[in-house]
N, C-alpha and C positions, 0 to 999 in steps of 0.2 A: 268714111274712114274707119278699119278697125284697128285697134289696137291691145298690145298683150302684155300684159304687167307679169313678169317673172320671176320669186322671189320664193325660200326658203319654207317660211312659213306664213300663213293668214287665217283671219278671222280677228273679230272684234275683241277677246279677251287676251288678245295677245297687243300690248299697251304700251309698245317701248322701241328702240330700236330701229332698224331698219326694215322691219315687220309692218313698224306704224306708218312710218314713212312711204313705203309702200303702199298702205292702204287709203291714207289719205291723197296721195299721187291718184291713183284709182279711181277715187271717187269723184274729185275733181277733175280729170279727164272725162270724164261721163258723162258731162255735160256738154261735151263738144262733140265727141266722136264713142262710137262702140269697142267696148273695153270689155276684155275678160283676163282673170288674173286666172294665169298657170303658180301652181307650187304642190306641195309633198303632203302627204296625207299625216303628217304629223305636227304636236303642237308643244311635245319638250324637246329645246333645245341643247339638252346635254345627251339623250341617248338616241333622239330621232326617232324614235318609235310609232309605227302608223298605228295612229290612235281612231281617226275618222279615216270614213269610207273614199271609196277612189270612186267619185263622183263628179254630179257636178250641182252646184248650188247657189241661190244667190244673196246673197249679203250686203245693204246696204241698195238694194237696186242693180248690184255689178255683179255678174256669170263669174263664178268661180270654180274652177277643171281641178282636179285633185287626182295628182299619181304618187303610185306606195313606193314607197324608201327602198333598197336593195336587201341594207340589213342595218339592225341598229347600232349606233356607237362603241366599237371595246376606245375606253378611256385608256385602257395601261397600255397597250397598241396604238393609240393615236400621241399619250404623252411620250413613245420612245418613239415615234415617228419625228414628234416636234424637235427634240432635242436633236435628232439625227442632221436633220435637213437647216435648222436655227443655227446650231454651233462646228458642225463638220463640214468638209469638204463632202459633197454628192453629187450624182446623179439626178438627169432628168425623170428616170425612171422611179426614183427616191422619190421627188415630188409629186410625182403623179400618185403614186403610193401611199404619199401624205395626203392628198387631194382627196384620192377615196373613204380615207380613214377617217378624216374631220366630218363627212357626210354634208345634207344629206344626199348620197347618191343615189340617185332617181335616173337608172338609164331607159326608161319607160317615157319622163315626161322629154327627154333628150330629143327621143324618137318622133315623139308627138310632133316639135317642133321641126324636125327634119321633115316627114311627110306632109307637115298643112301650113312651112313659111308661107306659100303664096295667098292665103286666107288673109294672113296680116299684112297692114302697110308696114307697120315696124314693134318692136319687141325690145320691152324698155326691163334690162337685167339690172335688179338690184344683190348689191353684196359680190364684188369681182372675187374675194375667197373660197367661194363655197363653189360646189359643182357644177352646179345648173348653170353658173354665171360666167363659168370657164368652154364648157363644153357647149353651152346653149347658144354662145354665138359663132361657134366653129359649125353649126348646123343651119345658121341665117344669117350669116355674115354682112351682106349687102340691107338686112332690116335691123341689124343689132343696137342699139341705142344703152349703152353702160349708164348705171347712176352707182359709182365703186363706193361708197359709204367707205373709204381707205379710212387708216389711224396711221399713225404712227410708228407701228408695231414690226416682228420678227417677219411678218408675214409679208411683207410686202418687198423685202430683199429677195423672195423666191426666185427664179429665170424662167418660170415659165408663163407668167403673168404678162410683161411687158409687151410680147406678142400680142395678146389680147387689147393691151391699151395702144395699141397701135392701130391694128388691124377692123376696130370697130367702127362702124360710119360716123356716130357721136357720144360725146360723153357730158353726163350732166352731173359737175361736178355740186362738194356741201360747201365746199370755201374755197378762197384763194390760198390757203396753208394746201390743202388738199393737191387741187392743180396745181402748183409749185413742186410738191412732191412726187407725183407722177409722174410729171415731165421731165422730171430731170431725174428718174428711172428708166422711162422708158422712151425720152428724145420723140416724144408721138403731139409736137406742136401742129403738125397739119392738120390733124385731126379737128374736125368742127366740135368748139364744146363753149359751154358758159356755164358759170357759178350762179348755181340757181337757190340751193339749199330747201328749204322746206317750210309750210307753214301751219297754221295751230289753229284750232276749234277754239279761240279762245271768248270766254263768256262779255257781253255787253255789261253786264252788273253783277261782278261778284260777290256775295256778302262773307266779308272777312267774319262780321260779328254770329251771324249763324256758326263758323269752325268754332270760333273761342268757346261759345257755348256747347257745341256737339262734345269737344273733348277737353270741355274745361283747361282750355291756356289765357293763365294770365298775365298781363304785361308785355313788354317788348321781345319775340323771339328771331332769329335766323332761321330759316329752314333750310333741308336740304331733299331732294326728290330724285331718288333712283334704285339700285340695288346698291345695297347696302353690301361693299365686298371691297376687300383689299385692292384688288386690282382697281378700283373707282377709287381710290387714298382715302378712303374712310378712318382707315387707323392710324395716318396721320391729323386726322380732321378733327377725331378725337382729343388726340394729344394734345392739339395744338389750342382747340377749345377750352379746355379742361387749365390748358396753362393761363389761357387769357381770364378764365375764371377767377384763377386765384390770383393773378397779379392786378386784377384790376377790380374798380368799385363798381359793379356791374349788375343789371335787372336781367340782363340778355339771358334766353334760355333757348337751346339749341333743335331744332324740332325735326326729327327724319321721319320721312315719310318713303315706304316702300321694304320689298322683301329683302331679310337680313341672311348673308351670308355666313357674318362673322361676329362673335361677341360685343354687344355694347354696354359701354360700358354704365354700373347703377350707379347715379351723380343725380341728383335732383334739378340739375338745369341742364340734361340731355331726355329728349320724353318722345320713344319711339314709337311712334300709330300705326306700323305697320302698311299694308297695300291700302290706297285709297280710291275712292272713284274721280272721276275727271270734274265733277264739281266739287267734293271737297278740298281735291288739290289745287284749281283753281283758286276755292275762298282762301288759303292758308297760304300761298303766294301771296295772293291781294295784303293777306293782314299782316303779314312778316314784316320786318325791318330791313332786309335784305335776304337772296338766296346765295347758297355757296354752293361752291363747284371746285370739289378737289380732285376731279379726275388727272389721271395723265393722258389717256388717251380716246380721242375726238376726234369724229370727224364733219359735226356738227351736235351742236349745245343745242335738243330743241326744249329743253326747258328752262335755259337760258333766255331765246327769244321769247318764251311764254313768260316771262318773268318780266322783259324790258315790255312785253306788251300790255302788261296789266300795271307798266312805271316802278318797277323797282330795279334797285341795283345788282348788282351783282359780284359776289368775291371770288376769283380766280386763281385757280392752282400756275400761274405762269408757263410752268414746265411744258403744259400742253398748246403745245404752236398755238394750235384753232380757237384754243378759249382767251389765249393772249391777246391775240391777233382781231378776234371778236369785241374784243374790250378797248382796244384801242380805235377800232376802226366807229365802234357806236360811240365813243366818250361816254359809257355808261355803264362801266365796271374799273372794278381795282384789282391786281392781282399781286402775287406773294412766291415767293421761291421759298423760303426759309420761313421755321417758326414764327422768327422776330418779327418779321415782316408780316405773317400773317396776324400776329398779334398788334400790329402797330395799324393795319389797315383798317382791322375792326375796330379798333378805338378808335379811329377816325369818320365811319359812316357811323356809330353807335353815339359820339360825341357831337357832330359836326352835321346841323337837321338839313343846312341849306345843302352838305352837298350830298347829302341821301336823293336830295328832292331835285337835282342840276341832273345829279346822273339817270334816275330813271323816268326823268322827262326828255334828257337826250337819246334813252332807251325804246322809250313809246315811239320819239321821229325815226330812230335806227329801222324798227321792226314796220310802220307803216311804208317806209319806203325801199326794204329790199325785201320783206317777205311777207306784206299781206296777200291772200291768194288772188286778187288780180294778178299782182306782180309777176306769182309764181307761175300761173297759168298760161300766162302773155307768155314767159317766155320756153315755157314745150313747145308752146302750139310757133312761136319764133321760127325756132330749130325744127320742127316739123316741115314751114315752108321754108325753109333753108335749104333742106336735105330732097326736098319734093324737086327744087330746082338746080342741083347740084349731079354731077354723075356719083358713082358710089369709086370709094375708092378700092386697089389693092385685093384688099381682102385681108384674111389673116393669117401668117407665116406658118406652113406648115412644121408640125414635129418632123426633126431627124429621123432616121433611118433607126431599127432595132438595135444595133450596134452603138450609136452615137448615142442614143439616148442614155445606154448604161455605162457610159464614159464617165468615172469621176473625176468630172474637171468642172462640178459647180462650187462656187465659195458657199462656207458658211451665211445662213441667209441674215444672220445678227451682224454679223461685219458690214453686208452692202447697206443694211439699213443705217447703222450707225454711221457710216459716211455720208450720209447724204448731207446736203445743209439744210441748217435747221434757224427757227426764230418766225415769228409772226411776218406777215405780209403785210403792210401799212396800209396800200392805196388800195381798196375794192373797185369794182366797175361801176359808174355813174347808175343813179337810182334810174330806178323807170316812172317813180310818181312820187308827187314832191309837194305837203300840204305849204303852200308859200303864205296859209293864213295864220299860222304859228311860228314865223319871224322871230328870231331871236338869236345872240350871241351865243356860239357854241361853248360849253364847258372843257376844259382839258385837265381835267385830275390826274387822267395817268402818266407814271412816269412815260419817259421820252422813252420809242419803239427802239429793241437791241436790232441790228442789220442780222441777215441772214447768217447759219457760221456755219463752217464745214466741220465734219464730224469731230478732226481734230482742235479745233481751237474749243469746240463742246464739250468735247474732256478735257481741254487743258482749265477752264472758265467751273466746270463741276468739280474738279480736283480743291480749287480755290476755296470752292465754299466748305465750311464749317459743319460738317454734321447734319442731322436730321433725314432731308431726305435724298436720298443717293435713288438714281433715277428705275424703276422694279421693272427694268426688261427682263431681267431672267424668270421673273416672276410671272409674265404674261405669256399666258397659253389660254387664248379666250376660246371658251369649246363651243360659243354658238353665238347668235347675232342679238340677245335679248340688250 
């Protein structure tokens, strides 16, 4: 069997995202069947720029094909694009237009995939926003296998998406917030798909006491591990830190790790280390007191699960369905809509040892039983024989006609999104491997799950609240997958 991993960008120094996810997809496959990853000969994701050669190499043991970009990113061009097709009425022609714009557009590796589908059994598209991922299975329709890495965002009200999540033979979705959302975009329940998410290199023995001493931290800290950028709620993480500081009798010191978009603030219990390798982030996980996660939008936490897999807690931005919905479905997070809330949560794992230590031992059982890489692997290679014994379906709905497509009769795409219903998923799909020699009564710290709400009772329920943080959609124009 061969197969073809399809995705934006790759290589080893690219550590985040749906990149990563990708690659470790890849390399895990590799073991089963012959895997070569198609993607773009570039490795920044704001301007796309073919930085490496259009080759082909291999990486980790796995063939990787590299075709060049068309052209690289205009920002001021693709920001009046966003706002065009996010807040006005448009055109399918608009979005197609915004489609090119966001990049990267590669109509070279398009091609590729048109002339040598029959080489692959199937062609697994990561990132349904980007090019490759729209166009790539309108050229293998009957081998296409979507893994949408979706959020919550403007992007995903587009009209010209749904087709695609319809028309693909499967989809491997990051959560049940995810597939909840799609489908009730795009009415595409026929489709064969399951919530597989992803899983993590995570070390057998981390030593927390090696971090303390590399970068001198002493005493009890939270960490947090990502890009450090507004659109991740970092500046309200700040705030809301900085307030728990001062209202409370507290050792805790706040520790981020990763590259900073945006000013942080000098406070002697915030100590930023900047980019780290995957063992020091590991020790510094392991030594932490908890990690936090103030994103809004998700479409899987994998430093979340890397967090409950090394047994620690986790503190959550609520707002983001997937991290809510993560937290209640492991019992092994707490989450926060508001300041107070976050300030009251922390002084509760920071005060309160036994239930630091309930929930990221309900975290260690959450992650060995839906996403060690058995788990994850069992279920491609599932959906593989699934689809081997299945006819293919439909296919994918073609574009209208030149005429129709420049009809402006598409909504703003912040509108469809913001109707959607919104709120965590409670019941995830039965594990696939279950240690029955670690017995024990499950923990329930979190509050009780809110039901799903349609756009409107979301603003009538966000209106209610008091300040802080009003939800930064107009804010999010994410220019690439890092």
């Amino acid at each position: 069997m061969k197969l073809a991993v399809v995705v934006q960008r790759y290589g080893p120094a690219i550590n985040g995202g749906a990149e990563l996810h990708a690659r470790y997809v890849a390399e895990h496959l590799a073991r089963h069947a012959e895997v070569e990853v198609l993607t773009t000969c570039a490795t920044d994701y704001v301007s796309w720029r073919n930085e490496l050669p259009a080759d082909v190499e291999m990486i980790n043991g796995v063939s990787v094909r590299r075709f060049r970009v068309r052209q690289e990113r205009d920002t001021t061009d693709f920001g009046r694009r966003s706002d065009h097709v996010f807040k006005l009425p448009h055109s399918i022609a608009d979005e197609l237009a915004w489609l090119d714009s966001e990049g990267p557009a590669s109509p070279s590796l398009v091609r590729f995939i048109n002339r040598n589908a029959s080489r692959y059994d199937y062609f697994f598209f990561f990132s349904y926003r980007y090019y490759h991922a729209y166009h790539g299975p309108r050229a293998a329709p009957s081998r296409a296998v979507l893994v949408p890495t979706a959020e919550r965002d403007d992007a995903i009200g587009l009209s010209i998406f749904p087709a695609i999540f319809r028309g693909v033979r499967a989809i491997m979705y990051n959560s049940p917030e995810e597939r909840a959302m799609i489908e009730a975009i795009a009415a595409n329940q026929q489709v064969p798909s399951v919530v597989v998410g992803i899983g993590s290199e995570v070390p057998a023995n981390p030593q927390p006491g090696r971090f303390r001493q590399k970068f001198n931290i002493r005493g009890p800290f939270a960490v947090y591990v990502g890009r450090i950028d507004e659109n991740k709620g970092c500046r309200e993480l700040f705030e809301a830190f900085l307030e728990y500081v001062r209202s409370e009798s507290t050792r805790l010191t706040l520790v981020l790790i990763g590259n900073s978009m945006l000013p942080i603030p000098e406070h002697p219990r915030i100590r930023h280390l900047g980019f780290l390798d995957d063992g020091d982030k590991f020790d510094a996980i392991a030594g932490s007191e908890l990690l936090v996660m103030p994103s809004y939008f998700e479409s899987l936490s994998m430093v979340a699960l890397e967090a409950w897999a090394l047994g620690r807690p986790v503190l959550a931005n609520a707002r983001c369905d997937v991290l809510k919905g993560q937290s209640i479905r492991s019992n092994a997070g707490l989450y926060y809509e508001t300041r107070a809330e976050f300030v009251e949560t922390l002084r509760a794992l920071e005060s309160n040892r036994w239930l630091s230590v309930a929930l990221g031992r309900n975290g260690r059982q959450f992650f060995r039983e839906h996403y060690d890489w058995p788990v994850i692997e069992r279920k491609y290679l599932d959906m593989m024989a699934r689809l081997a014994n299945e006819p293919a379906g439909p296919g994918i709905e073609p574009l209208p006609g030149w005429l129709a497509r420049r009809r402006r009769d598409r909504p703003a795409a912040r509108e469809v999104a913001a109707a959607l219903a919104a709120g965590p998923v409670v019941r995830s799909e039965p594990p696939r491997m279950v240690d029955t020699t670690q017995s024990q009564t499950p923990t329930r710290p979190a509050p009780p799950p809110a039901q799903r709400r349609s756009g409107a009772e979301r603003d009538h329920g966000d209106r209610r609240r008091r300040g802080w943080q009003a939800r930064p959609q107009a804010r999010r124009q994410r220019p690439g997958g890092a």
